[in-house]
C-alpha positions in Angstrom: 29.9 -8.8 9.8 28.9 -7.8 6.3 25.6 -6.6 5.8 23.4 -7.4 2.9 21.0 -5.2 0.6 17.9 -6.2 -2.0 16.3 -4.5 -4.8 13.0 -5.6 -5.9 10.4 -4.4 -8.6 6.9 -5.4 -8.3 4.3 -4.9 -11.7 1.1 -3.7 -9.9 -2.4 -5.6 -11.2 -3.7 -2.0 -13.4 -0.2 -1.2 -14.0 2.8 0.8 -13.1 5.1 -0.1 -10.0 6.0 -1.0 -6.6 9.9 -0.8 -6.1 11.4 -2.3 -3.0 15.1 -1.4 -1.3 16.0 -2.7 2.0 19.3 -3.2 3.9 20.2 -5.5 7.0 22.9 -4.1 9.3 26.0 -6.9 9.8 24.9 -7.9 13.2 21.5 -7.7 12.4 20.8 -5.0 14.7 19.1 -3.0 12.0 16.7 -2.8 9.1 15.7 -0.4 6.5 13.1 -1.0 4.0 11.8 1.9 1.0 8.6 1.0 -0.8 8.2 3.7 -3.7 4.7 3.5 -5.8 5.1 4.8 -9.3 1.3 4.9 -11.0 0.5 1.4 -8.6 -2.8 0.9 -10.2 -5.3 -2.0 -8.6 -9.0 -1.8 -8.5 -9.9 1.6 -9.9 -7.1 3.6 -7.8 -3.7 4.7 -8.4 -1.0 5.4 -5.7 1.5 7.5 -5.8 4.7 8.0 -3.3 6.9 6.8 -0.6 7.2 4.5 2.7 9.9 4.0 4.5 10.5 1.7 7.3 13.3 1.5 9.7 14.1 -0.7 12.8 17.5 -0.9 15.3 17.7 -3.6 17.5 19.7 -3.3 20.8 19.7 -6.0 23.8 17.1 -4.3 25.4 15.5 -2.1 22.9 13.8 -1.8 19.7 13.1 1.4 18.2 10.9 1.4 14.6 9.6 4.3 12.3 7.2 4.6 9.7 7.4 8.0 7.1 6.3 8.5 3.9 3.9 10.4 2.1 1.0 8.9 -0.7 -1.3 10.1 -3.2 -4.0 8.4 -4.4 -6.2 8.9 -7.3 -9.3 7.4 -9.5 -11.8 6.4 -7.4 -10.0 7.6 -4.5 -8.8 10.9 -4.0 -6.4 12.6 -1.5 -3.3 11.9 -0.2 -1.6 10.5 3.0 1.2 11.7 5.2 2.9 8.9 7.5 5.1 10.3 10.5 5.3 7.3 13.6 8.4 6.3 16.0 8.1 3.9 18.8 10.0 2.2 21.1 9.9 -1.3 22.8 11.5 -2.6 25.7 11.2 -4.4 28.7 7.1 -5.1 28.4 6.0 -2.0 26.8 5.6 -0.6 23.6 5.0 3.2 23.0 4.6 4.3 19.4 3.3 8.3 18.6 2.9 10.7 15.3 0.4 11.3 12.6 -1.2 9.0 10.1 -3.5 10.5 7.5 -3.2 14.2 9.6 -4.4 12.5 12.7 -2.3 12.2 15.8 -1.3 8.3 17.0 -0.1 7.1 20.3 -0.5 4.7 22.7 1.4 3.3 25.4 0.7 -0.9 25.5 2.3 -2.4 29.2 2.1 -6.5 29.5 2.6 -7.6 32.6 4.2 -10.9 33.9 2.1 -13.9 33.9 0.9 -15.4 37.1 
């Protein structure tokens, strides 16, 4: 199974721009996706920086990440590091890292309907 890429450029509203590049495995069992911000300008603040996304697909598992790093400036100032895994499977999700230099985790259990 072939898999399949895009490309995309977004103008931001103030100016400069949002570039997108994903990729689909063949079997669909995975998924990447880089958002870059080059002088993204909206509302008074500009973003600079990366996110990327990624996401594999098994018969009984799912397993995402989040990284990437931002800096914003104008009416905003500072900057943003982005470090998160997680893992889903059989009624659970548990996800852990740092957003923004604070720690994230959780561990979410659904149980079977009665």
């Amino acid at each position: 199974n072939a898999g399949a890429t895009f490309q995309a450029s977004v103008n931001c509203l103030g100016g400069g721009t949002l570039a997108l590049n994903g990729d689909f495995s063949g079997a669909l069992t995975g998924f990447s996706l880089a958002a870059v911000f080059s002088a993204c300008q909206s509302a008074g603040v500009s973003i600079d920086g990366n996110l990327d996304y990624a996401l594999s697909v098994s018969q009984t598992t799912l397993t995402f990440s989040y990284t990437g790093n931002l800096e914003f400036s104008g009416d905003v100032e500072g900057s943003c590091e982005l470090s998160l895994t997680g893992v889903s499977s059989a009624g659970s999700l548990s996800y852990s890292g740092t957003i923004c230099g604070y720690e994230a985790g959780a561990t979410i259990s659904v149980g079977t309907p009665e």
